[in-house]
ROVOVO-332209 format. One record per residue (C-alpha): x, y, z; chain; residue in one letter; residue number from 1. Coordinates in pm, 1 decimal. Example, Ala and Ser with C-alpha at 12.3 -4.5 7.8 and 13.67 -1.06 7.14 Angstrom:
<pts>
((1230.0,-450.0,780.0),"A","a",1)
((1367.0,-106.0,714.0),"A","s",2)
</pts>
This chain:
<pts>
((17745.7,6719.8,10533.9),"A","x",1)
((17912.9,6763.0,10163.8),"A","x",2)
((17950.7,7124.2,10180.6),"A","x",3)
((18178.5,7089.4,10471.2),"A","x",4)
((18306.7,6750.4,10325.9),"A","x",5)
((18414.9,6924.5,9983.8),"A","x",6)
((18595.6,7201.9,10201.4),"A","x",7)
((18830.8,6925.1,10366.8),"A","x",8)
((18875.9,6685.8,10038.7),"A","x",9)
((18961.1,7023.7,9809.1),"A","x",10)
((19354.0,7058.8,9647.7),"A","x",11)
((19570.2,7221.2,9832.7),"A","x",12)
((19534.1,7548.3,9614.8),"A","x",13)
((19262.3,7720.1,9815.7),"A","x",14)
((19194.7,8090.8,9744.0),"A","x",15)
((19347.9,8322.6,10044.2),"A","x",16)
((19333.6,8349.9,10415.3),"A","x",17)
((18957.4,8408.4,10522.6),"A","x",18)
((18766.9,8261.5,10189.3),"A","x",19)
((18614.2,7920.2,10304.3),"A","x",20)
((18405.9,8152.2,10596.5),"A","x",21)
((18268.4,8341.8,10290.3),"A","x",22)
((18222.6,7998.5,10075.8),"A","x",23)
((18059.3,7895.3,10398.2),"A","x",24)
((17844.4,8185.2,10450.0),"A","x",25)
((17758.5,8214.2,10072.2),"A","x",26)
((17612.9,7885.7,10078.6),"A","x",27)
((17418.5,7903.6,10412.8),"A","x",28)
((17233.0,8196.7,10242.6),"A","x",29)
((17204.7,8060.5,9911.4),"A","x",30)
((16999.8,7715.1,10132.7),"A","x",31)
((16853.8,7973.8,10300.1),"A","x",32)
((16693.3,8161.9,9988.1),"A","x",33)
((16622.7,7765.9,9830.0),"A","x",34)
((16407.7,7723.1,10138.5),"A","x",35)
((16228.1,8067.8,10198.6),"A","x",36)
((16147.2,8034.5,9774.6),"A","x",37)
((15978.1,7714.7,9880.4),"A","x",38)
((15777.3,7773.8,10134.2),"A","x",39)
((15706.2,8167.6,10091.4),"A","x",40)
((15308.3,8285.6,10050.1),"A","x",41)
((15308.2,8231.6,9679.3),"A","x",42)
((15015.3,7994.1,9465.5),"A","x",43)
((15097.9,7657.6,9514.5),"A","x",44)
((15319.1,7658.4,9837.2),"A","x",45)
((15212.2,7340.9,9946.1),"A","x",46)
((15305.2,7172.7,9599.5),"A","x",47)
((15660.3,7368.1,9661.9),"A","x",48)
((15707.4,7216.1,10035.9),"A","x",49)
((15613.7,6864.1,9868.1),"A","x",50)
((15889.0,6929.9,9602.6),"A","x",51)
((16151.3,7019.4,9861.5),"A","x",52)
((16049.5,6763.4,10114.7),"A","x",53)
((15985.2,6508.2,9885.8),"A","x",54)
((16001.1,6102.9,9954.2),"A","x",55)
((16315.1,5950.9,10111.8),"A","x",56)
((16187.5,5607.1,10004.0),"A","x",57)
((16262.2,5299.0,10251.3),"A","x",58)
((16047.7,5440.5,10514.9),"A","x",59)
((15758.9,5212.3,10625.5),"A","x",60)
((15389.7,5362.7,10536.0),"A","x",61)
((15231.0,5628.5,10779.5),"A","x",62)
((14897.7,5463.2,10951.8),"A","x",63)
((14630.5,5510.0,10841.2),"A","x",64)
((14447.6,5798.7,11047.1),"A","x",65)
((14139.1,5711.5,11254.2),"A","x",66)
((14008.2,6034.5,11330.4),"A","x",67)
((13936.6,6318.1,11132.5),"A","x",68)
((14045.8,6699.8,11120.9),"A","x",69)
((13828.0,6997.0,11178.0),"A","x",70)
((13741.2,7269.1,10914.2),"A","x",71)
((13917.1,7600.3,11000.7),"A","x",72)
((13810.8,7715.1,11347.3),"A","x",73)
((13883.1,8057.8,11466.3),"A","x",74)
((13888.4,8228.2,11863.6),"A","x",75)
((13856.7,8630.9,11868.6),"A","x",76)
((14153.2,8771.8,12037.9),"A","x",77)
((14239.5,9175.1,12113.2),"A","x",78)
((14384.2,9185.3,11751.5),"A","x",79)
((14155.8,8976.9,11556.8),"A","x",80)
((14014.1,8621.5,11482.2),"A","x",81)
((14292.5,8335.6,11523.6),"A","x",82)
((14258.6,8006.5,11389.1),"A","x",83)
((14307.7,7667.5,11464.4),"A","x",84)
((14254.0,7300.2,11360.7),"A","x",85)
((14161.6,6994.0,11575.6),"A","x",86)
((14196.7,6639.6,11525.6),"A","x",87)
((13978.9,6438.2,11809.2),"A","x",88)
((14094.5,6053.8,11731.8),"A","x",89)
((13878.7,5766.2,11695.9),"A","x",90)
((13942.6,5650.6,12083.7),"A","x",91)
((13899.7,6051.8,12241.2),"A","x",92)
((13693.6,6093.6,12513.6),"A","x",93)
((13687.5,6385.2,12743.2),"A","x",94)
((13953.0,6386.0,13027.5),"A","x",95)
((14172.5,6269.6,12792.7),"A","x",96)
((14475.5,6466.4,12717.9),"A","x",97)
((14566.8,6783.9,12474.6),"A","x",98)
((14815.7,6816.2,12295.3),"A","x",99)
((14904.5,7197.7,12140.9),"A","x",100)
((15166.4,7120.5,11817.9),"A","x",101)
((15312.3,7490.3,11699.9),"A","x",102)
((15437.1,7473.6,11340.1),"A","x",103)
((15815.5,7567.4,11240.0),"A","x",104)
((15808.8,7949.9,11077.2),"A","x",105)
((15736.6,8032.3,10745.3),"A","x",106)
((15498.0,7752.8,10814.4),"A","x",107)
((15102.8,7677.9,10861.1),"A","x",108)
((14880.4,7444.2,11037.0),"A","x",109)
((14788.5,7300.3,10700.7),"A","x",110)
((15179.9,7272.8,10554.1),"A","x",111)
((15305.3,7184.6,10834.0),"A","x",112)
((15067.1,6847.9,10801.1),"A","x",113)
((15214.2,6777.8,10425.7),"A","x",114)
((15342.6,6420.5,10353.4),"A","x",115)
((15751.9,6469.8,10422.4),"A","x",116)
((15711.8,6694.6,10725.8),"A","x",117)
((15769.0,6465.5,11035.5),"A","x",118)
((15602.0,6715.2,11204.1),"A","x",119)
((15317.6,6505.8,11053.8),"A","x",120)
((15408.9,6254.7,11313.6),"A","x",121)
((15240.6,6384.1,11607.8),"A","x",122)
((14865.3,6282.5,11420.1),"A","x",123)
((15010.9,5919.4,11433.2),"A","x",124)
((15068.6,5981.2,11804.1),"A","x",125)
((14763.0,6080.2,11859.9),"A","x",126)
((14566.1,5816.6,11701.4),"A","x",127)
((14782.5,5558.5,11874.5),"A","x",128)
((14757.9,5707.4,12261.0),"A","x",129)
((14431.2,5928.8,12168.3),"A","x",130)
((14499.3,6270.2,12294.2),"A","x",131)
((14314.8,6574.4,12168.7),"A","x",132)
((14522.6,6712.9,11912.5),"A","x",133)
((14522.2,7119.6,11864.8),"A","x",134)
((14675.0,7304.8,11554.0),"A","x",135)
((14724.2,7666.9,11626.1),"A","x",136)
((14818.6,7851.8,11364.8),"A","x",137)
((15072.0,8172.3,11393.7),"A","x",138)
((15060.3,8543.8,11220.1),"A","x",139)
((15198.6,8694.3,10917.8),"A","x",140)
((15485.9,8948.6,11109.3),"A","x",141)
((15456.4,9148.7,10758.1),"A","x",142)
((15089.5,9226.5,10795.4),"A","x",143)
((14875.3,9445.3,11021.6),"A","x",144)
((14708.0,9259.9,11281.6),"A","x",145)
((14341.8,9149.6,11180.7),"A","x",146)
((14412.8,9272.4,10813.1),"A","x",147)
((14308.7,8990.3,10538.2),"A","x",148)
((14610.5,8722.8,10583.9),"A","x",149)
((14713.4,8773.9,10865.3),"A","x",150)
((14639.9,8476.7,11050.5),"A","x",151)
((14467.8,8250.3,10788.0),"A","x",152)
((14606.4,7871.7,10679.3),"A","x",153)
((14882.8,7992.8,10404.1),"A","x",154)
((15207.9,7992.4,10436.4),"A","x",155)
((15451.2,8256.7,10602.1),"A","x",156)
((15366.5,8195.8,10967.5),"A","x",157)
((15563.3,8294.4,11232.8),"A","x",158)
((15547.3,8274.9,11666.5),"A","x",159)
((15603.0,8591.1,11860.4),"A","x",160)
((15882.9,8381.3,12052.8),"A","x",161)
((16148.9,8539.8,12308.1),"A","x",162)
((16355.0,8658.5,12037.0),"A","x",163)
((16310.5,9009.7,11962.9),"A","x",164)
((16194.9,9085.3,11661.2),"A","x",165)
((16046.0,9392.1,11511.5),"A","x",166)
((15815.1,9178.9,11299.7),"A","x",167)
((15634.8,8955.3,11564.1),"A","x",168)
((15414.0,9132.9,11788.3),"A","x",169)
((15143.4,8901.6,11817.2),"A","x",170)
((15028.2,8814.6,12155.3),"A","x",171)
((15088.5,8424.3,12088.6),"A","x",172)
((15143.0,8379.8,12442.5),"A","x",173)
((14715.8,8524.2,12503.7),"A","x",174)
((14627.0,8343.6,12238.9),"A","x",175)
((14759.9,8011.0,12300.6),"A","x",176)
((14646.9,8001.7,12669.4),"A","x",177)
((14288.6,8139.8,12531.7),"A","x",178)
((14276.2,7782.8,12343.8),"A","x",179)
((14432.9,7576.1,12607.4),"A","x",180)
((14108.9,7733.0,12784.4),"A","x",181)
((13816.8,7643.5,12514.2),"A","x",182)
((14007.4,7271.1,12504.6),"A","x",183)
((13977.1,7244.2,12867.3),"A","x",184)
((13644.8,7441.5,12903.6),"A","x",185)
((13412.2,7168.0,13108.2),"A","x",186)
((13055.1,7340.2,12961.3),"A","x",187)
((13310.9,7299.4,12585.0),"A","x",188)
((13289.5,7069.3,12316.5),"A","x",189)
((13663.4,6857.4,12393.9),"A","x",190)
((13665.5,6923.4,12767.1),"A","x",191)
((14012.3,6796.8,12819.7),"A","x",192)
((14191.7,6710.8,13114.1),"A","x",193)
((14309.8,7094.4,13223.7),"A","x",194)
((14613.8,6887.5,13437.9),"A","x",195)
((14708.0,6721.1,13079.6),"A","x",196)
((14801.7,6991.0,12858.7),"A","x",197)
((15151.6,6950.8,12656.2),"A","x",198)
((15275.2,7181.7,12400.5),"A","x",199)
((15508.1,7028.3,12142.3),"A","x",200)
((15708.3,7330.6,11877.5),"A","x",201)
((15871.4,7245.7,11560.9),"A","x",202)
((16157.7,7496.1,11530.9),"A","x",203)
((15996.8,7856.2,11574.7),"A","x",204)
((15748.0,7720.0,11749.4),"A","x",205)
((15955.7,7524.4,11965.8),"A","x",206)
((16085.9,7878.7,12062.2),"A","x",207)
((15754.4,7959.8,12106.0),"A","x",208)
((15680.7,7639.9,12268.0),"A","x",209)
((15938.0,7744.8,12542.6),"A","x",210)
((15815.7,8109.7,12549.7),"A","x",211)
((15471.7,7893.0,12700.5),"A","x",212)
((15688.2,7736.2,12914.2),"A","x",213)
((15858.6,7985.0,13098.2),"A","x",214)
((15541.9,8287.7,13081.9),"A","x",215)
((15308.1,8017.7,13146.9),"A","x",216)
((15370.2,7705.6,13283.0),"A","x",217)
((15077.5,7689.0,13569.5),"A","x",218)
((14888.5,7592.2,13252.3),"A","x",219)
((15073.7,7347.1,13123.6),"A","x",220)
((15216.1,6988.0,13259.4),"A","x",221)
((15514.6,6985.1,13027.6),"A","x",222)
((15672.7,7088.7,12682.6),"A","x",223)
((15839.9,6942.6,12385.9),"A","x",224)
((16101.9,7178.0,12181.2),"A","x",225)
((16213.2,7046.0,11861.2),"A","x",226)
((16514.7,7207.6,11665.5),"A","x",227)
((16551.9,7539.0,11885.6),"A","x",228)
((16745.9,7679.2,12156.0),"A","x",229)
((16677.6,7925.9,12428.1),"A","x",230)
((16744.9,8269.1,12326.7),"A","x",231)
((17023.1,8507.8,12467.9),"A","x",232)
((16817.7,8814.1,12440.8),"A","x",233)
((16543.2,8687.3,12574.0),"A","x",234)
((16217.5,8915.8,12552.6),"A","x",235)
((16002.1,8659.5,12762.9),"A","x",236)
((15963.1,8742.1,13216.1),"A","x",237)
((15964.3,8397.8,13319.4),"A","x",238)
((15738.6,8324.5,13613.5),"A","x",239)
((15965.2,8102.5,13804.2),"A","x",240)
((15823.7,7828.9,13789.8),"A","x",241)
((15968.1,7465.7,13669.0),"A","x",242)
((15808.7,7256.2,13414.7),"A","x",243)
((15911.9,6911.1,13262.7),"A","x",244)
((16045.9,6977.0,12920.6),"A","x",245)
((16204.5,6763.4,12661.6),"A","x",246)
((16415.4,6896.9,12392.0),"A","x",247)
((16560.8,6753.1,12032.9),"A","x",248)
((16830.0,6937.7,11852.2),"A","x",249)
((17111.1,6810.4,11611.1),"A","x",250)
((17462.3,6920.3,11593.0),"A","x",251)
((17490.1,6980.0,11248.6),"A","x",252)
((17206.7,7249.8,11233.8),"A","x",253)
((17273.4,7541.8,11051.6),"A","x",254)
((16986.1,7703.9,11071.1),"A","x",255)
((16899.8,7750.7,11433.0),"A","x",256)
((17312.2,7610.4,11538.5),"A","x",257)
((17373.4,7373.6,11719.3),"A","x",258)
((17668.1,7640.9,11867.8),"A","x",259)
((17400.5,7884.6,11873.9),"A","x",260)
((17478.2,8251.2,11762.2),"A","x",261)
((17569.2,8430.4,12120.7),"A","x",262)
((17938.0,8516.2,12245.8),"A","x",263)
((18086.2,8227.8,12488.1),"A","x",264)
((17961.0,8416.4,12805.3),"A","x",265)
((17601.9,8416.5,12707.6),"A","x",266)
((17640.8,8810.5,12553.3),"A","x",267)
((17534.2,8889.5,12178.8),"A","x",268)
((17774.6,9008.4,11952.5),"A","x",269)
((17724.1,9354.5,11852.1),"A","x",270)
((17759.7,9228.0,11473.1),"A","x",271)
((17648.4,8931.5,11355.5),"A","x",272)
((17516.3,8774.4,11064.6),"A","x",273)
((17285.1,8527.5,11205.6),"A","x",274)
((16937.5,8571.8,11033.8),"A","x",275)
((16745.7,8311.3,11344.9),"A","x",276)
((16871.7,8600.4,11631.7),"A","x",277)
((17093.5,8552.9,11913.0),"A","x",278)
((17058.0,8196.4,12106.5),"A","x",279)
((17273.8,8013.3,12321.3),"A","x",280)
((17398.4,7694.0,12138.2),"A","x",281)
((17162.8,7362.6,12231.7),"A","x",282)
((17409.3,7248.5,12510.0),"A","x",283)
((17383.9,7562.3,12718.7),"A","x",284)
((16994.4,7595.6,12633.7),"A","x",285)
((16956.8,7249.5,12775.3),"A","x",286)
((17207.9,7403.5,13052.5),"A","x",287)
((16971.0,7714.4,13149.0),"A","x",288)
((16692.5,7456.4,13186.0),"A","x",289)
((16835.2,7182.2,13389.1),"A","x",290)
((16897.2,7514.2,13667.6),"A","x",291)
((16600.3,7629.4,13619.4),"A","x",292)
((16410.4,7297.7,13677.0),"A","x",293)
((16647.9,7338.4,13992.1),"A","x",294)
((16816.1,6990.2,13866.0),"A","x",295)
((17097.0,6803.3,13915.2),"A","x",296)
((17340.8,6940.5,13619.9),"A","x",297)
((17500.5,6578.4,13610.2),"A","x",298)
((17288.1,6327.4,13374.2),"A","x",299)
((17113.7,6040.4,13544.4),"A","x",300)
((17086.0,5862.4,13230.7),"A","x",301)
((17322.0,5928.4,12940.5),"A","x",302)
((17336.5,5652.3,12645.7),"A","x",303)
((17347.1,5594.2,12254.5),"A","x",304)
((16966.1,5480.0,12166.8),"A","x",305)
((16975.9,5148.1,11937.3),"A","x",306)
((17076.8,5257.4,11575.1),"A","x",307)
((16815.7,5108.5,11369.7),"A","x",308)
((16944.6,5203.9,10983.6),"A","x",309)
((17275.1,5246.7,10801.8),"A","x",310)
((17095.2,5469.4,10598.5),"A","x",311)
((17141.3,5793.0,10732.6),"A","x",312)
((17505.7,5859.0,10708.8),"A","x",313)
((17584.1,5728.9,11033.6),"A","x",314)
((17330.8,5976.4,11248.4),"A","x",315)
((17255.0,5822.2,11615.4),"A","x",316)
((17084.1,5935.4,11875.6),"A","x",317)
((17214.8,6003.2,12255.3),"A","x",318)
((16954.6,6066.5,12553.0),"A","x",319)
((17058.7,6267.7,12833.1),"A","x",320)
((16781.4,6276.3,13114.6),"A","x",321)
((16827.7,6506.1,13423.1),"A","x",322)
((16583.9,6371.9,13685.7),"A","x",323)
((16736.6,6432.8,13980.0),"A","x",324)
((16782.2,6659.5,14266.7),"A","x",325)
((17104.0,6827.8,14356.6),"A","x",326)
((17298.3,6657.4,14617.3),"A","x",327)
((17101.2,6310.6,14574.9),"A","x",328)
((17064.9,6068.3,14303.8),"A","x",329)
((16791.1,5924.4,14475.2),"A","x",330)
((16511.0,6198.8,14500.9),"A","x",331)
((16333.4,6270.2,14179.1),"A","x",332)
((16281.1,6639.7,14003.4),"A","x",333)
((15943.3,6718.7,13982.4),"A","x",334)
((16029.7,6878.9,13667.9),"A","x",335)
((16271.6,6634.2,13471.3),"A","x",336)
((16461.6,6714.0,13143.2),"A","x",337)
((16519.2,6530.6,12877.9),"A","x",338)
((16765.4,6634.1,12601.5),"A","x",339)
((16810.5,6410.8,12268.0),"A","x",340)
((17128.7,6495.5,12061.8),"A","x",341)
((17126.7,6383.4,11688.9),"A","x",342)
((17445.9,6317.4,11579.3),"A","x",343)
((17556.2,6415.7,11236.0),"A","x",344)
((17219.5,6539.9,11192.9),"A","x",345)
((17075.9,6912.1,11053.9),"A","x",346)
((16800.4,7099.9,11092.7),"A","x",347)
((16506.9,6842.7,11067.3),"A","x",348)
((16356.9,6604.0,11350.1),"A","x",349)
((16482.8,6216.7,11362.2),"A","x",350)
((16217.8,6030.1,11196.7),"A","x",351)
((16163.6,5642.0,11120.8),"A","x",352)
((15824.4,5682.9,10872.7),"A","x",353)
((15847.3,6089.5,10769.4),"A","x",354)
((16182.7,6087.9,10572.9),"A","x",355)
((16317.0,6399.0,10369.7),"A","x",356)
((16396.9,6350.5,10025.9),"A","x",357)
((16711.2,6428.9,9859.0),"A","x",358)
((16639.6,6810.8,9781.4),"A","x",359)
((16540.2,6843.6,10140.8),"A","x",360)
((16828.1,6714.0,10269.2),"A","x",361)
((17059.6,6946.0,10014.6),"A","x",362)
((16818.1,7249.3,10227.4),"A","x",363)
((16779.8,7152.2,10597.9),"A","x",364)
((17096.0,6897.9,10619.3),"A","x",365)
((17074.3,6543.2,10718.9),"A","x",366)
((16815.7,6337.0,10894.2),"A","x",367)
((16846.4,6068.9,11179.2),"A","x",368)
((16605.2,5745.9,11131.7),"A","x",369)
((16665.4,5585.3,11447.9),"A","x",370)
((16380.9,5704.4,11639.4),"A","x",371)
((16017.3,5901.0,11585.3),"A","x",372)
((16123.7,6236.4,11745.2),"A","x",373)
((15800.3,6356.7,11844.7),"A","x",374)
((15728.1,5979.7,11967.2),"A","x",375)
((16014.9,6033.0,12208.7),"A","x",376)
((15845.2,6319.5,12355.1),"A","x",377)
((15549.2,6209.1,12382.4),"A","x",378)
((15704.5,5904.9,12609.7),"A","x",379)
((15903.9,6149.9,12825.1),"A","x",380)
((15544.1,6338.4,12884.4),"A","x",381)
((15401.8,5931.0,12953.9),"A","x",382)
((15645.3,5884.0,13192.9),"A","x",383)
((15557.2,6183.4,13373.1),"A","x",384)
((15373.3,6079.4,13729.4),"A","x",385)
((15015.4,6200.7,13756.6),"A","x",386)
((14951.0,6521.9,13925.2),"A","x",387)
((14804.0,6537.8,14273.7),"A","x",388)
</pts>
């Protein structure tokens, strides 16, 4: 990136011992404020996440949708009505699959779906393999459960993931499995296949996207985590069960790091000045879930995908699967993983048609075009044999 690029090309009279950690730090937090000013709950957020997001030009133009969103829909819960948004495809019929997509934080169902978001991807998924698509939306950690904002579609929406965190208290985890119910209700409007149900989690909700797959995962026949790691603290009783799972991170994140925040041995430090919590960095997360899937911790398949573009400052892509059994190479895991490294790459999924703009880049750090990220996922779920 050019912050860390102007740090190595400087003169050699640098200020004293210990100032380029503070340059560093001061910067992180000054992207850090950009971003929260942009997307806070403020008139106009939308307009603002445009702004930031912007156009990267070059990319190809996103299909044309065949389907059509819902308005608003809302389930009661214990602490009040939460809402959702569907988008049933042209070619949807019931049996077919559902797919749950969990917005990043700060986030909404509705923001999250703004042109430069490829987040936005996963509609173009589902118009092109014609699964039910399901837009849950997450709480307002600042307000009272069930008071006005709460849980409505503006901005400032967070998941009550494993991290702790004395302003998410939400039962996500009820809530979530409450809709994966109505979509797979067979007396329901969707009636969706209940053996088909995938969860995909942008950031925050790919925290929370794990949280469903570790509390969970009788309900679900695999998960997609984009842009988060497992966390160190963990909050979340994990019912011991494995579940196929595919996860993108890139290794120049600085918001949710691609070293993660926790000591070496797995420990938090009892200072730190992480403001995403304590997580282990994305090599150990994919670690912790390669043993639990009771994998093989060697990679079956470990290569460079085809780099498509010159255009984004040299990113590629590297896919590590772990599909095996321990002790044999030749008996398949019932409960694969997938892990996708972006090189050179920040906090923002690889994307051929949803490209950041410049201003989005200067916030959330480069972007790899070699590849639809979410598309990736959704093969690894494709490739998943049916369930008996």
């Amino acid at each position: 990136m050019s912050s860390t690029r102007s740090r190595r090309d400087a003169p050699a009279a640098m200020p004293g011992p210990g100032s380029s950690w503070r340059q560093a730090l001061w910067l992180l937090l000054a992207m850090l404020a950009v971003v929260a000013l942009c997307i806070w709950s403020v008139p106009g957020e939308a307009q603002l996440l445009r702004n930031l997001l912007g156009s990267g030009g070059g990319a190809p133009s996103a299909p044309v949708k065949s389907g059509m969103f819902s308005a608003p829909l809302s389930i009661p819960t214990p602490e009040g009505d939460r809402f959702f948004l569907v988008y049933a495809p042209r070619d949807y019929r019931p049996g077919d699959p559902v797919l749950l997509a969990l917005h990043g934080g700060s986030l909404s169902y509705e923001i999250a779906m703004e042109p430069g978001n490829p987040f936005a991807a996963i509609v173009d998924l589902a118009d092109e393999h014609g699964y039910l698509l399901i837009l849950p939306n997450g709480t307002n950690g600042l307000l009272a459960p069930g008071s006005p904002g709460w849980a409505d579609g503006r901005s400032n929406k967070t998941w009550n993931d494993c991290r702790p965190s004395p302003g998410r208290v939400a039962d996500d985890v009820g809530f979530l499995s409450d809709l994966i119910a109505h979509a797979t209700d067979t007396d329901g409007p969707y009636r969706a296949d209940p053996e088909q149900v995938f969860v995909i989690g942008q950031s925050n909700g790919g925290f929370m996207a794990q949280r469903m797959a570790l509390e969970r995962p009788q309900l679900l026949r695999a998960v997609g985590s984009a842009l988060a790691n497992v966390a160190a603290d963990s909050e979340c009783v994990p019912a011991g069960r494995a579940v196929p799972i595919a996860l993108v991170n890139g290794d120049q994140d600085l918001l949710v790091p691609w070293r993660g925040t926790a000591n070496a041995d797995g420990s938090c430090p009892a200072l730190s000045l992480s403001l995403t919590g304590c997580m282990l960095s994305a090599e150990a997360s994919r670690d912790f879930w390669v043993a639990y899937n009771g994998n093989a911790a060697a990679a079956r398949v470990d290569r460079q995908l085809t780099n498509v573009t010159s255009s984004d400052a040299g990113s590629t892509l590297r896919e590590m699967r772990y599909d095996r059994r321990p002790g044999s190479f030749t008996k398949p895991s019932p409960a694969p993983v997938v892990f996708y490294r972006a090189n050179r790459a920040g906090h923002v999924e690889p994307s051929l048609l949803y490209r950041i703009g410049t201003a989005g880049k200067a916030a959330f750090g480069n972007q790899n075009q070699d590849a639809e990220g979410y598309g990736l996922i959704w093969s690894f779920f494709e490739s998943l044999p049916a369930v008996n």
